[in-house]
C-alpha positions, 0 to 999 in steps of 0.5 A: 172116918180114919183111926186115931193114929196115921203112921206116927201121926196122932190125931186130935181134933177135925179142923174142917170138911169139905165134899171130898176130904177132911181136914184133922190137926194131928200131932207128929211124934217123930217131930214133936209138932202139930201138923194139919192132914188132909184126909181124902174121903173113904168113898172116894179112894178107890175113884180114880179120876178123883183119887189122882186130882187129890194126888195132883194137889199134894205134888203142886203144894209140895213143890212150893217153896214160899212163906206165904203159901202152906207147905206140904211136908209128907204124903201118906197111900197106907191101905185105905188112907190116902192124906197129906200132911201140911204144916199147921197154922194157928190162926183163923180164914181171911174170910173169918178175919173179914167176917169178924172185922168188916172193913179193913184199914188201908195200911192193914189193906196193904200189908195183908194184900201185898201178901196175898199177890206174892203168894199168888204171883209165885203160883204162877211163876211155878207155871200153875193157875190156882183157880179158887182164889177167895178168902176161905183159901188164905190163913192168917195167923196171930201175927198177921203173916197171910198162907195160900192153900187149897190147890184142889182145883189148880190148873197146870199150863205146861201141856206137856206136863203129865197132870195136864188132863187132870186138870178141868181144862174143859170144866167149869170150875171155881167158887161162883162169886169170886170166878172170872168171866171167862171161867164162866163162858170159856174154861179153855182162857183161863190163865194166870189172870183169871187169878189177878181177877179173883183177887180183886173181887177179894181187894173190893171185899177187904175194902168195902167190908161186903161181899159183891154180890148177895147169893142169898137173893141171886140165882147162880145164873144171876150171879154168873150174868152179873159177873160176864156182864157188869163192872163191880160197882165202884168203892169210892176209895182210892184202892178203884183203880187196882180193883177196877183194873184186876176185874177188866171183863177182857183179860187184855185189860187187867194187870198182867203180872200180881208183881204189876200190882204190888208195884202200883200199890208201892209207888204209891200210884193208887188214886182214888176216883177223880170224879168228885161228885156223883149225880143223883137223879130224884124218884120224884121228879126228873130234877138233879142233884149233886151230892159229894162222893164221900157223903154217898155210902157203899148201900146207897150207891148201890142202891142207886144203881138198883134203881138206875137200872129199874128205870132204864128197864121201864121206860120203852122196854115193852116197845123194844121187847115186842120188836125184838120177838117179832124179829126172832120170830121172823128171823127163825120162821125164815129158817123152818123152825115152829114155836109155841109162844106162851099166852097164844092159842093152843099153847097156854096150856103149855106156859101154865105148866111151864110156870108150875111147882116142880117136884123136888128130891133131896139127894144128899146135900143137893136137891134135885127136880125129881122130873124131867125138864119140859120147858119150851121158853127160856128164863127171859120168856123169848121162845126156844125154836122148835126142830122138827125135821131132821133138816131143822135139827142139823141145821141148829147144830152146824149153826150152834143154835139153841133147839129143842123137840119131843122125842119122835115129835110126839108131845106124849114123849114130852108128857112122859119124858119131857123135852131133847135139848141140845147144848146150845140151849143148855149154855144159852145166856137167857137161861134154861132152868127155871128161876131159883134151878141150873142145869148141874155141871159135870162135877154136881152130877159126879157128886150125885153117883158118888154119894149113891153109890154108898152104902151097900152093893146097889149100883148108882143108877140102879138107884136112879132109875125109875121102877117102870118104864124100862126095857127088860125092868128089874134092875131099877129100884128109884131108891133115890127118888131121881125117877129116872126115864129112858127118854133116849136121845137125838143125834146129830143127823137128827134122827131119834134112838133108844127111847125105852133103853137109855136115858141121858142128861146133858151137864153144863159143862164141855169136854175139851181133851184131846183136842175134841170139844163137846159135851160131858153127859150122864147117862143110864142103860136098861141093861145094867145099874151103873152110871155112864159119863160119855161126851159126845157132840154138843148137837146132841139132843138129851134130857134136861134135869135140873139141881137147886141153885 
């Protein structure tokens, strides 16, 4: 917490917080005016990767010049401050307005989404991706005028540019439900429409009065599965064809420019669906029905496509699945891999723990497996190929294919430290984690060491590392409850290392700078307390730790 007065700044009141800053409203002496400052944390000034990405986002949102984006006005490094100060907007979110409202009228629709493609469409004009377009980052004040905010996260194109490598090319950023597919699946093609697809997310809430998806009853690889791989369900209004067009899964498909689609919206070219009737098909019987398009709500049509997609799975799913698991068996068998199906032999015990509770710590706001992943299945239930041999290892690599194995192939290594997973595996569609848990990206992990390493002199890994089990102990206190293992790992020639002396935990996430592409990892030595962050080639085969959705 900062003092009552920044410079000639007087604070009043805390606005809102967020995991690397806060927001005050302040009054300006010298100007006689409230103001908004957005105060990076006191854990994280000193952090310099953090430190530069808060820096970043004050030069961006200062060199914006719009009346629909929020200005920067000041920049404070005094000691241990590092703010900006921001012009001050008395109003509520957009996601506040639509919490408080619901469904928006269509002239409301117009004039508050015209504002919202303007201030994005100069974003980009600027060279800049925003990357978090959502309704919490746009303020409307009491007279309906719409202010963008929040660069924290936005994405320079100019590679030429100093702040190029400050910006996440190679991770995964971005608020789950309102992300692009290939924010998802590829961070490297994000551009200026990965935006337009964001907004229109944002155009389908403003017109349906709901959110697209229920993150209460969907895990975040759900979530993500839905967004890579299903079209938003239609509104049934007229505003489907700017929504449908904005959230096209090829970006080749969407509006190219936000000016694009102001142009559709003001030429009056917004149609709604030319079909007129939708059919409807009876739980009862194989019968049909057909029912006007206006008579059918937003929950039902929904709720068919839920029940379209039950039936579609039911009949001849077993039939297919067989012959699909059979396939992958014999495909992978071809190659050498050794597997260990659930339900067969010896192996039923291993499917029995596999479904079992895990042990949970919580770790500030995160929760956490307190035990390393040992899972030989992915979520769908199709078996990883085990890699044994050397051979069978690097051949999974070169190939880019999932693989998993015990350290020194000894199933007490995975008892004690669980299994090595390559990246491949980590990223494949069918999901790793288990139901309800993802593998943590880059930024959860960072979170993690940073919020240990507050309060006091004890170093985060120090605090991550179990008490035993280590070469040379004594440095590891498990004061967190991570019960970090020294599991080692296997490189890329497949050949085992430092088991006992390091333990290391893949992210989801890729490091792609500088031209290299592999993985970030997290890793923790016997030799001293602290927390690495390496990035080595994604053939890698580490430990598993897995965070709560």
């Amino acid at each position: 917490m900062i003092g009552d007065n920044v410079l000639h700044y007087k604070l009043k009141s805390e606005l809102g917080r967020g995991g690397m800053a806060t927001v005050y409203l302040a009054h300006d002496n010298k100007f006689d005016t409230n103001v908004a400052i957005k105060v990076l944390n006191k854990e994280f000034v000193h952090n310099d990767n953090i430190r530069k990405r808060f820096l970043a986002e004050a030069k961006s949102m200062f060199k914006m010049s719009h009346p629909n984006i929020i200005k920067v006005n000041d920049l404070i490094e005094e000691n241990d401050t590092v703010a900006f100060v921001m012009e001050y907007i008395e109003g509520e979110t957009l996601k506040e307005y639509l919490d408080r409202k619901g469904k928006l009228k269509d002239d409301e629709i117009k004039t508050i989404f015209s504002q919202m493609l303007e201030a994005v469409g100069y974003v980009h004009e600027q060279n800049l991706v925003h990357r978090d377009i959502k309704p919490s980052n746009f303020m409307i004040d009491k007279k309906g005028k719409i202010k963008l905010m929040d660069f924290g996260i936005a994405k320079t194109l100019d590679a030429s540019s100093s702040e190029y490598t400050q910006t996440g090319t190679g991770m995964q950023m971005g608020t789950p439900m309102y992300m692009s597919p290939e924010q998802i699946t590829e961070t490297k093609s994000v551009t200026a429409q990965s935006d337009i697809y964001s907004l229109g997310v944002v155009l389908w809430q403003m017109v349906t009065g709901q959110k697209p998806y229920d993150t209460k009853t969907l895990s975040n690889f759900q979530l993500q599965n839905k967004i890579v791989n299903e079209a938003l369900i239609s509104s049934n209004t007229k505003w489907d064809t700017i929504i449908q067009k904005c959230t096209q899964k090829d970006i080749r498909s969407r509006f190219f420019k936000c000016a694009e689609i102001s142009q559709t919206i003001n030429t009056g070219s917004v149609k709604a669906d030319s079909s007129d009737s939708t059919v409807l098909e009876s739980q009862g019987a194989n019968t049909k029905q057909e029912k006007p398009r206006s008579e059918i709500s937003l929950e039902e049509r929904m709720q068919q496509e839920r029940e379209r997609k039950r039936g579609d799975n039911s009949q001849g799913s077993s039939r297919i699945k067989w012959i699909l698991m059979v396939g992958v068996l014999v495909l992978f068998s071809a190659l050498g891999y050794h597997f260990f199906i659930a339900g067969s032999g010896s192996s039923k015990s291993a499917s029995l723990k596999e479904e079992k509770t895990f042990k949970e710590v919580k770790i500030g706001n995160q929760l956490w497996m307190a035990e390393n992943l040992n899972v030989s299945t992915f979520r769908n239930g199709d078996p990883i190929p085990e890699a044994r041999t050397a051979e069978e290892w690097k051949s999974a690599g070169e190939n880019k294919r999932s693989a998993w194995c015990y350290y020194d192939n000894d199933p007490a290594n995975g008892e004690k430290y669980g299994k090595l997973y390559n990246w491949y595996t980590v990223n494949d569609p069918r999901g790793l984690a288990p139901l309800g848990w993802h593998v943590p990206s880059h930024e959860e992990w960072s979170e993690l060491t940073q919020y240990l390493e507050l309060g006091g002199e004890e170093k985060a890994g120090a605090k991550m590392k179990s008490k035993n089990g280590w070469l040379h102990n004594g440095n590891g206190t498990n004061s967190s409850g991570f019960a970090g293992l020294p599991g080692g790992y296997r490189d890329s020639d497949g050949a085992f290392l430092d088991v006992g002396e390091l333990g290391e935990w893949l992210s989801s996430g890729e490091y792609t700078d500088y031209g290299v592409n592999n993985a970030w990892h997290i890793n923790l030595r016997y030799i001293n307390g602290f927390v690495f962050s390496p990035s080595p080639p994604k053939d890698f085969g580490c430990s598993i730790r897995c965070i709560k959705d």
